[in-house]
C-alpha positions in Angstrom: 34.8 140.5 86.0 38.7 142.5 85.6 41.2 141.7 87.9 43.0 138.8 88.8 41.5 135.8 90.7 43.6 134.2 93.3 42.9 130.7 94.8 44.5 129.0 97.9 44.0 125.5 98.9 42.3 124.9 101.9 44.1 121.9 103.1 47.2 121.2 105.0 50.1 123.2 104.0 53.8 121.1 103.5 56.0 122.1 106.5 58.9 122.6 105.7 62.1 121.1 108.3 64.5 123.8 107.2 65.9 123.3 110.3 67.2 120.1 109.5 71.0 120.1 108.7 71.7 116.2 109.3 69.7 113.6 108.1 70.2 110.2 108.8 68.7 107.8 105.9 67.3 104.8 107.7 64.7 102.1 106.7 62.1 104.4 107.9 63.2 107.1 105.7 63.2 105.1 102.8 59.4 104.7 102.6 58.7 107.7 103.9 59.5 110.4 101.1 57.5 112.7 102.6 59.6 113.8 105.5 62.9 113.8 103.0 60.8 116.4 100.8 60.5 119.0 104.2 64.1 118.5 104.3 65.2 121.6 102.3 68.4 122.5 103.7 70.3 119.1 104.8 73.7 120.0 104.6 74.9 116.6 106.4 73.9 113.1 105.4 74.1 109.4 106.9 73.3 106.4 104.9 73.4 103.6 106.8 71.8 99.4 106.0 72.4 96.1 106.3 73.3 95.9 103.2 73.9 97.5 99.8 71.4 95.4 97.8 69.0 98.6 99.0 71.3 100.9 97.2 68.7 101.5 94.4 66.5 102.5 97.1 69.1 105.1 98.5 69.3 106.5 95.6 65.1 107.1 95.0 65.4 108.2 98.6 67.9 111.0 98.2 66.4 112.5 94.6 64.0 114.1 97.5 66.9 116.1 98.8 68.8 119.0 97.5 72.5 117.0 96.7 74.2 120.2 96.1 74.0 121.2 99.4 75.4 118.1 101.2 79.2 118.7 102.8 79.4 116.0 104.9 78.7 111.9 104.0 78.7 109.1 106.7 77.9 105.6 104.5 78.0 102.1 106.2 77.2 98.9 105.6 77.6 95.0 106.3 77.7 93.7 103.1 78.1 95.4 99.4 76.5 92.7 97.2 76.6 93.8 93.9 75.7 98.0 93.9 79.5 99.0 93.4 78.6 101.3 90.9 76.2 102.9 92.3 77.5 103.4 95.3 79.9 105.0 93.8 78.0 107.1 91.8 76.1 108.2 94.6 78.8 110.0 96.6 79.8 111.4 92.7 76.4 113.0 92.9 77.4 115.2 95.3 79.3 118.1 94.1 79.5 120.1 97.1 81.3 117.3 99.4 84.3 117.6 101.2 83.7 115.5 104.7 83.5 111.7 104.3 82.9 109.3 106.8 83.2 105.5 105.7 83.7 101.9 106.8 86.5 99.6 105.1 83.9 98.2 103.1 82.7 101.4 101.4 86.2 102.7 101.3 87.4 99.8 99.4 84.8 100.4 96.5 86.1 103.9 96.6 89.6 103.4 96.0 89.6 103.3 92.2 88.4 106.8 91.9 90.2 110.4 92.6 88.3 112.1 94.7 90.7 115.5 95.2 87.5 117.8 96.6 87.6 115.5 99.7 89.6 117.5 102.6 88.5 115.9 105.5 88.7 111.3 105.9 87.6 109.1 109.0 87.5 105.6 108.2 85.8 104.2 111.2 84.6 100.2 111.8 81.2 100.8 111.1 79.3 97.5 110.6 82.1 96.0 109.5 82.0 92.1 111.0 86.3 92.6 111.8 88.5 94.8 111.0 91.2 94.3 108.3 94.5 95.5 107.5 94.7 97.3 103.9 96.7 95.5 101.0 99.9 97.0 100.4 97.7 97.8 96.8 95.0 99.5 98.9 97.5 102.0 101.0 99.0 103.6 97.6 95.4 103.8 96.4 94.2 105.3 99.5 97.4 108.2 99.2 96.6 108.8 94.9 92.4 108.6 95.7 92.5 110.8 98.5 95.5 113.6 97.6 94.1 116.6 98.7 93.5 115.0 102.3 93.6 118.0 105.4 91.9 116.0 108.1 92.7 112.4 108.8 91.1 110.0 110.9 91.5 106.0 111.0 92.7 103.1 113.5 95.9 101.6 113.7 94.3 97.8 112.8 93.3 99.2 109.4 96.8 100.2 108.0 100.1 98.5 109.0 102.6 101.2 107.1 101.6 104.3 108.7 104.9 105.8 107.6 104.2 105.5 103.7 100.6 106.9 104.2 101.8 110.3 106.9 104.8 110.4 104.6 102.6 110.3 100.8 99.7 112.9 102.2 102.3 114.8 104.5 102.1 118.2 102.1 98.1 118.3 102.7 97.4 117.0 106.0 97.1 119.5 109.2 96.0 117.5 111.3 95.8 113.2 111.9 94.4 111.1 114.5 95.4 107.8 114.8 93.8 105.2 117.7 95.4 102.3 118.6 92.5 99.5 118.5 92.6 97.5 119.9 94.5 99.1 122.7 98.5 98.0 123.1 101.0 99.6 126.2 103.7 102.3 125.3 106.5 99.4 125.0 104.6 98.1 121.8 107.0 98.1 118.5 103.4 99.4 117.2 102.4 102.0 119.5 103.0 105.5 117.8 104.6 107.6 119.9 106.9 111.4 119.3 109.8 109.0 119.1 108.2 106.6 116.7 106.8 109.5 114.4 110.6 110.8 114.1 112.0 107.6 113.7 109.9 106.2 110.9 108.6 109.0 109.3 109.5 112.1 107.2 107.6 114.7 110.3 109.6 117.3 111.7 108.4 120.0 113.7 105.1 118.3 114.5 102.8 119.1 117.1 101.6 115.7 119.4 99.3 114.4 122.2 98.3 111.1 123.4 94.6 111.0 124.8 94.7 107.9 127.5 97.3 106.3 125.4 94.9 104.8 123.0 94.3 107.8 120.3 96.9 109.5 119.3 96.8 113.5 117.5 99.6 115.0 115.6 99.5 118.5 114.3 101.2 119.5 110.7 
């Protein structure tokens, strides 16, 4: 016989979810490697659990997916235990991102690091039990970690010297939004209004809105 003898399998084929750009990694998800394997072209990804002790099992999870193609990271947990490295090395492993959205717990761990590739920061509650005002330490890490910074997004319960961070990450950022959370009336030393921002900070020429005077957006 001369030719060449070609075979196909007669059973189910693997579908493939290349529709899929976000993918959020839940407890589900982690035993279920076969849906994270149809995932080919997950460009977004969420990792979310009670806690970090499942890190190890994260990481297993996301070996499924194509890391090089992930721009965007939400992380969030209650409780970190003891995976710091790793969850660390886990948002290293991903050499295309640029989008990062993280509770205080996760941003803490963070801190230590550079991460100049990252162009776009929301630090949002998450799970976190309270929320909880950055050291004076923490806000000149947050301005040397995060230096390349063009989008900024956090609440004004997590950082009490706004001035030092709009004035440190003023040459990158283009755009900041700031709520007040919980919320506090117009008279409020704290509340940042136009006034404020001109007062206390290095901005000029700055574009501003208030949305229901509880979130505030300034344009660089």
């Amino acid at each position: 016989m001369i030719g060449t003898f070609v075979t196909e399998s007669t059973g189910p084929k693997l579908t493939s979810y290349s529709h899929v750009k976000h993918l959020d990694v839940n407890r589900y998800l982690l035993v279920n490697n076969t849906i994270l394997r149809r995932c080919t072209h997950v460009y977004s990804l969420g990792l979310f659990a009670p806690n970090l002790n499942n890190i190890r099992t994260w990481r297993y999870a996301t070996t499924y997916l194509d890391l090089t193609k992930i721009t965007h990271l939400s992380m969030d947990t209650m409780d970190i235990g003891t995976s710091n490295e790793l969850t660390v090395q886990l948002v290293y492993d991903l050499p295309s991102l640029r989008s990062l959205c993280v509770s205080f717990t996760i941003l803490r761990l963070l801190l230590v690091h550079n991460w100049p590739h990252i162009i776009y920061l929301s630090i949002v509650w998450g799970s976190d039990p309270a929320p909880r005002l950055f050291t004076q330490n923490q806000v000149d890490s947050l301005c040397r970690s995060f230096n390349r910074v063009e989008r900024l997004e956090f609440s004004r319960c997590f950082i009490d010297n706004i001035s030092q961070v709009l004035n440190s990450m003023m040459m990158t950022l283009s755009y900041v939004s700031i709520e007040h959370s919980p919320p506090i009336r117009r008279h409020d030393d704290r509340f940042i209004s136009y006034e404020w921002l001109e007062r206390n900070t290095k901005l000029r020429n700055f574009g501003y809105s208030c949305e229901n005077n509880r979130t505030v957006h300034i344009w660089l």
